[in-house]
N, C-alpha and C positions, 0 to 999 in steps of 0.2 A: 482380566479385561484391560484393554488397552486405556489408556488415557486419549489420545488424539489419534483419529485414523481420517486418512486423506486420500481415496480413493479415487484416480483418475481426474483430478479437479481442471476445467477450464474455466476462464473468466476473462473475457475484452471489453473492451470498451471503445467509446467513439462513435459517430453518427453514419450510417451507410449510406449511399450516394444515395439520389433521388430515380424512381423505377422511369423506367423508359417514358412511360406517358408523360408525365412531368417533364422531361428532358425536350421532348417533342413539341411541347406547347408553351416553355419557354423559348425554345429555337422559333417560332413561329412568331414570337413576340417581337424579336430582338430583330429575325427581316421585316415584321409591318414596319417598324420606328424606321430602317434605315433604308427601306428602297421606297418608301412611302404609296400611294393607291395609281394605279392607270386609268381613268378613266370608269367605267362599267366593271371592265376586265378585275378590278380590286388587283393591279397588278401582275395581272401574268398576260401571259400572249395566245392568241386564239389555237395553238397546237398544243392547250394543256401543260406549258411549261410556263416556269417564272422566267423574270426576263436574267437573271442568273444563273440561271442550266439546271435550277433544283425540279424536278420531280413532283406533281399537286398531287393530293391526297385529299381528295372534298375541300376542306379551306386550309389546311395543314402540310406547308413547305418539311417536307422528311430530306435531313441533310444525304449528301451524298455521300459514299462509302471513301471516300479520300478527305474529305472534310473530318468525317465522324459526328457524333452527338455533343463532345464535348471542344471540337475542333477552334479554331477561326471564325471569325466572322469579320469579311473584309481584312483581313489580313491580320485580327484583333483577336487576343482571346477574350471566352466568355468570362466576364467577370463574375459573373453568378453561379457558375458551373466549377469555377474556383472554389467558391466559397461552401458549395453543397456537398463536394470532394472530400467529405474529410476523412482520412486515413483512419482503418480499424485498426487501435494496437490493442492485439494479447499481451497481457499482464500475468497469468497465470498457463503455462501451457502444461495439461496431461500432465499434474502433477501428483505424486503418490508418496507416501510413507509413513510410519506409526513412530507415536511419541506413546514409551513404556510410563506408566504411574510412578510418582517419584525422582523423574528424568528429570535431568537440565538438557534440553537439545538447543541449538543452535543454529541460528541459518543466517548466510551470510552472502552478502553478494553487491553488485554496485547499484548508485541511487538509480529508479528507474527496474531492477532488476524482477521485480514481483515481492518483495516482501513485505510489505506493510501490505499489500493488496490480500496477502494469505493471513496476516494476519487479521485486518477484517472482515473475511470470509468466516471464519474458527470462528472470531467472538461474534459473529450475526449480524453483523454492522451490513455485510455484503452475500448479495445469496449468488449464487456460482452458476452457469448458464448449464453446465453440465458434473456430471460426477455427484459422489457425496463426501459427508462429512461428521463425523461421530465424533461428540465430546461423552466420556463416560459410558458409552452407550446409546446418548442422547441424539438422536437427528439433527442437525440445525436448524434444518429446514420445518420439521416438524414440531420439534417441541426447542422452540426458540425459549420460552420462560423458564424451562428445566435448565437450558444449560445456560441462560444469564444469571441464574440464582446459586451456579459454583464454577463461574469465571470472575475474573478482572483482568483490566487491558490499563496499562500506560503507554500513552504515544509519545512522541516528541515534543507533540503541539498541544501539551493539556489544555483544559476550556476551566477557569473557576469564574470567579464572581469576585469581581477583582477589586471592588471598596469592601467587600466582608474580609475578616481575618482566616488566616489558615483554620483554626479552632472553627469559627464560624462553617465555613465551606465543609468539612471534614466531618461536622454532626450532620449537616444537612445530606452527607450523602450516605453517612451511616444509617440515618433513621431510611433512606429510605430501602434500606439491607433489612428494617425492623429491628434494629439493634437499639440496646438500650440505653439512653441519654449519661446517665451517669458512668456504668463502666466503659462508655466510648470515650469521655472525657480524660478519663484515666491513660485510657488508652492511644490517645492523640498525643498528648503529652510524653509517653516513655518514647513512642515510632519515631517522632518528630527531634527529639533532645537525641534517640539515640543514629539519628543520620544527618545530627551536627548544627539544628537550628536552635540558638538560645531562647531560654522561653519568653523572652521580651517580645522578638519576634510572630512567636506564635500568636499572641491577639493583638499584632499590628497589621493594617491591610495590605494586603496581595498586593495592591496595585504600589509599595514601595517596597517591594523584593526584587534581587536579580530576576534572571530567567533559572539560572543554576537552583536559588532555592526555593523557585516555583516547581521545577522539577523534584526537588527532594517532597512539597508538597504532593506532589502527583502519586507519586510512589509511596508514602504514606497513606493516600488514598485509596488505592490500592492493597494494602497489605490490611489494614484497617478490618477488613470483612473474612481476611485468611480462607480465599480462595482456593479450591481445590484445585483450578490451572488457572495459572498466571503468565498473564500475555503482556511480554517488553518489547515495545518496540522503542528498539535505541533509546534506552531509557539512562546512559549516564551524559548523552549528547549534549553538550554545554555546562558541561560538569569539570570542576577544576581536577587533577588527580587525587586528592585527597579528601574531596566528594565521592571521587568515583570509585576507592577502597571503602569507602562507609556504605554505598549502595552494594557492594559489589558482597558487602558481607553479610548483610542482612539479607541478599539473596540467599546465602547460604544458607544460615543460619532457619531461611524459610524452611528448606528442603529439610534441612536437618532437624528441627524439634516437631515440624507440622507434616511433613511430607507431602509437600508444596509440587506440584510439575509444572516447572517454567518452560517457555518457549519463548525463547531472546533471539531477536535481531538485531544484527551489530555491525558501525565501521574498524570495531577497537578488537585487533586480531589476538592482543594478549589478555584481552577480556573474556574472548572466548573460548583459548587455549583452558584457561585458568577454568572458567567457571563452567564448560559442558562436557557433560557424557559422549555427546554423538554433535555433531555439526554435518547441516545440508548448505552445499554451496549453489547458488541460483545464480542464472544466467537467462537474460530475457526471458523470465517465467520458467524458465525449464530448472530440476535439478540435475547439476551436471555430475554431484558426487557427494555420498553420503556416508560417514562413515565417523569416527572415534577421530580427538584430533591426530592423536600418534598414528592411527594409519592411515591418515589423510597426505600426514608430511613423509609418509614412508613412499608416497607417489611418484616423486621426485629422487635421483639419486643423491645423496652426501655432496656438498663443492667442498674441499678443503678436508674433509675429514667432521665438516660439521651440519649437522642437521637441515632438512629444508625448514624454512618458518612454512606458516598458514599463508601469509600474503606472497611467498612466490611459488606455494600453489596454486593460489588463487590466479596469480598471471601465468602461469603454464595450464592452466584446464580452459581459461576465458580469454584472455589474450588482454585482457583490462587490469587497470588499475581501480583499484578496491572502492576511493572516492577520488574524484576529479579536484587537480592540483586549484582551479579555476571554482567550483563550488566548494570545497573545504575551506579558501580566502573567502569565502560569502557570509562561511556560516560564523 
C-alpha cells in the first residue's frame, strides 16, 4: 500500500464574477444616479428608448453589445464591476502521483507555485474541488479523523501560545494525541536539546524566542506523536545553516529508526538533493517533472564536463527562478 496517492487533484480559489442578473440590476442603478428621472417618462423617451440609445426592458436599461456589462458608463469604468471581477487562480491543476511508505519525496517549486496548497489538501486542512486523495488507505475526504490521527504538518508559520513555554505548548499538544504526561516530558526534552535548544530555554516563553527557535519548536511538535506521514512545509525556512543540519538530521534519522514518510517542500535545492528519494517539481499547480534527483539533473546536458544542479533545472522546465530576488530580501 502506498502511503500518499494523489489522484487527478484540482483546487482554485477566488470569488467568481457576479451572474448576469446582478450585473444587469447594478447597470440599471448606476444610469438612474447619472441620467436622473424625465418627467412621467422615469427617463426614457416615448419610442421606448432611454434618452442614451440603451434599449428598455420593463424598467431595466440592458447595456448595449459595444458597451458590454462590465463596459463604461459615460466614458467611466464600473467601479463595482471592478471590484466583483475577481480573478479565479488554480492553485492545484490535475495533479497526480504516489508517495511509496518509508519515502522522503520532495516537491519543489516557486512561491505561489501550488505547494503548500497540496500540502493542505493531504493533511485535511483543504478539501479539493475535484479528484481524490488517499493517506494509508484513508480517504481525506471521508475519514478525515483516521488520517489526522497518523499525520503531522509543520508549516512555516507555526501558531503556539506565545506566553506559555515550549514544554508548556508541547504537552498540550501531546495530550491531545492521548499521550502520556510523563513520558512526553521525557520526551520534549531529548527532541528539543537534540535540534539545539538549551534546556533553560525550554520553560522560558515563546514569545522571547527567535523565529528560527520557534520553528525548531514546531518540528519538535511535530515529531513528538511520531507520525506515520509527516508533512514539511519549508520547515528549515528562517533557519540559520547549523540549525538547518540538526533539522535536516533528525529528518533522517525519523525515516531511519521509525520509518517515517515525509513529504517536504522546499526553496533549499541542496536540501533536497540531500534528503529525497524522488522530487516533484511544480509549476503554477501543475507538475512539470517527477523523478529521483540524479535523473532529474540528467535532464539537462553536462556545461563543462559538470553536472546540471536541481536549480538550473528547475529554470530550464519553468523558465523561473526558484524564489524571487525581491521576496527572499523580505523574508
Amino acid at each position: 500500500m502506498s502511503a500518499v496517492v494523489v489522484q487527478d487533484v484540482y483546487k482554485k480559489f477566488g470569488k467568481p464574477g457576479d451572474p448576469f442578473w446582478k450585473k444587469v440590476l447594478r447597470l440599471n442603478g448606476i444610469e438612474a444616479a447619472s441620467n436622473g428621472h424625465n418627467g412621467n417618462n422615469n427617463g426614457h423617451n416615448n419610442n421606448g428608448h432611454s434618452s442614451n440609445g440603451k434599449e428598455i426592458l420593463g424598467e431595466t436599461a440592458v447595456p448595449t453589445q459595444a458597451e458590454g456589462l462590465n463596459g463604461p458608463v459615460n466614458g467611466k469604468p464600473h467601479a463595482k464591476a471592478k471590484e466583483t471581477e475577481k480573478k479565479m487562480v488554480v492553485a492545484v491543476n490535475h495533479v497526480s502521483f504516489t508517495v511509496e511508505k518509508g519515502e522522503i519525496f520532495g516537491v519543489l517549486g516557486p512561491n505561489g507555485g501550488g505547494k503548500s496548497t497540496l500540502i493542505r489538501l493531504i493533511s485535511t486542512l483543504l478539501l479539493p474541488d475535484s479528484g481524490k486523495i488517499y493517506v494509508f488507505g484513508y480517504d481525506v475526504e471521508k475519514s478525515v479523523m483516521k488520517v489526522q490521527q497518523i499525520i503531522n504538518r509543520v508549516s512555516v508559520e507555526a501558531s503556539f501560545f506565545k506566553k506559555l513555554s515550549p514544554m508548556e505548548n508541547l504537552l498540550y499538544g501531546a495530550r491531545l494525541y492521548g499521550q502520556d504526561g510523563r513520558q512526553t516530558r521525557r520526551q520534549v526534552v531529548e527532541i528539543l536539546t537534540r535540534l539545539g535548544l538549551e534546556k533553560r530555554a525550554i520553560y522560558s516563553p515563546m514569545e522571547e524566542m527567535s523565529r528560527g527557535m520557534q520553528q525548531k519548536v514546531a518540528i519538535a511538535r511535530a515529531l513528538l506523536t511520531r507520525p506515520e506521514l509527516l508533512l514539511l512545509d519549508e520547515p528549515t525556512t528562517g533557519l540559520d545553516p547549523r540549525s538547518k543540519r540538526e533539522v535536516q538530521a533528525v529528518v533522517q534519522e525519523m525515516r531511519a529508526q521509525h520509518g517515517t514518510t515525509i513529504l517536504l517542500t522546499t526553496h533549499d535545492m541542496n536540501e533536497a538533493d540531500m534528503l529525497c528519494d524522488r522530487i516533484a517539481i511544480m509549476d503554477s499547480g501543475r507538475v512539470v517533472a517527477l523523478d529521483t534527483p540524479a535523473a532529474l539533473k540528467r535532464l539537462i546536458p553536462p556545461k563543462d564536463g559538470k553536472e546540471a544542479t536541481l536549480e538550473e533545472v528547475f529554470l530550464e522546465l519553468t523558465g523561473k527562478k526558484l524564489v524571487d530576488p525581491e521576496e527572499e530580501s523580505e523574508e
